[in-house]
C-alpha positions in Angstrom: 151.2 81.6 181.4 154.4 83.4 180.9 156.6 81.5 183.1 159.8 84.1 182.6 157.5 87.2 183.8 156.3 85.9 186.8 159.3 84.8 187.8 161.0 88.3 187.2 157.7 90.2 188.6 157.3 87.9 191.9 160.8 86.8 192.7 159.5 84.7 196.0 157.6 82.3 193.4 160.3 79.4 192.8 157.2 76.9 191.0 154.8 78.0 188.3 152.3 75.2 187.5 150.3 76.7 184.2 147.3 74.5 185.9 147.6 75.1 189.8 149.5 78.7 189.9 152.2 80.5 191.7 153.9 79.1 194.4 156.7 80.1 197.1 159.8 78.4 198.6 157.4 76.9 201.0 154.2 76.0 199.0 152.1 78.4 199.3 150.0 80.2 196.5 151.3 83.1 195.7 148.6 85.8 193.8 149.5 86.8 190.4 148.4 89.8 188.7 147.8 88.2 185.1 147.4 92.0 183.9 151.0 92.8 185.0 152.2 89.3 183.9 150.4 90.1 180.1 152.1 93.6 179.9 155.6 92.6 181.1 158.5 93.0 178.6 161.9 91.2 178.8 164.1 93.3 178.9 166.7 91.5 176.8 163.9 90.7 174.0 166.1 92.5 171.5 169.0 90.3 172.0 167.2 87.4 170.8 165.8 88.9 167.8 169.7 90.2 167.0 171.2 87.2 167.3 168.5 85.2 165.2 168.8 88.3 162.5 172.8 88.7 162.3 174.5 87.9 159.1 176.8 85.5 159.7 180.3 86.1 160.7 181.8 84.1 157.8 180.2 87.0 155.6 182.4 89.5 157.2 185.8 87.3 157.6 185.5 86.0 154.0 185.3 90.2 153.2 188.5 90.1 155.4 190.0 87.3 153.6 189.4 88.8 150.2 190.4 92.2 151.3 187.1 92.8 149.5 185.7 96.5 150.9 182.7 96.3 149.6 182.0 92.8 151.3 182.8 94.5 154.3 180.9 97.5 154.3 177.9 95.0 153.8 178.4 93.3 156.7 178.7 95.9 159.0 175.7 98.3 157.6 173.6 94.8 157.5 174.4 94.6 161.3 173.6 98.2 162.0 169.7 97.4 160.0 169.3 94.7 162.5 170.4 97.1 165.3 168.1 100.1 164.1 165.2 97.3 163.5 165.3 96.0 167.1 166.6 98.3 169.6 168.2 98.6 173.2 164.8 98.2 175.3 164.1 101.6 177.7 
């Protein structure tokens, strides 16, 4: 069950049990459409996938460091691909 949908489709439930379902502040069941649930998308999905695909930052500093322009201009069009590749969500 995804845990983060629910909780940002139903934002009375404060317990998800993947065994016993949805539940309120007080207890009680709380119905879940598991269609909704399937076809929700976090919004901040793509920041994720940036952060995991960013060259690191010592790439770009050591380009500093070296005064090395082509070092540089690596770094930054290798963190526009990763932009391009994944994204602002709509």
């Amino acid at each position: 069950m995804n845990h983060k949908a629910i909780y940002a489709l139903y934002p009375n439930v404060v317990t998800v049990d993947d065994g016993a379902g949805a539940f309120d502040k007080d207890g009680n069941a709380v119905a879940i459409d598991r269609a909704a649930v399937e076809a929700w998308r976090d919004p901040n999905q793509y920041k994720y996938q940036r952060a995991a695909a960013y060259p690191p930052v010592t790439d770009y500093l050591d380009g500093i460091v070296k005064n090395d322009k082509a070092q540089i201009d690596k770094y930054v069009a290798d963190c526009l691909a990763v932009k391009a590749k994944y994204p602002k969500s709509s």
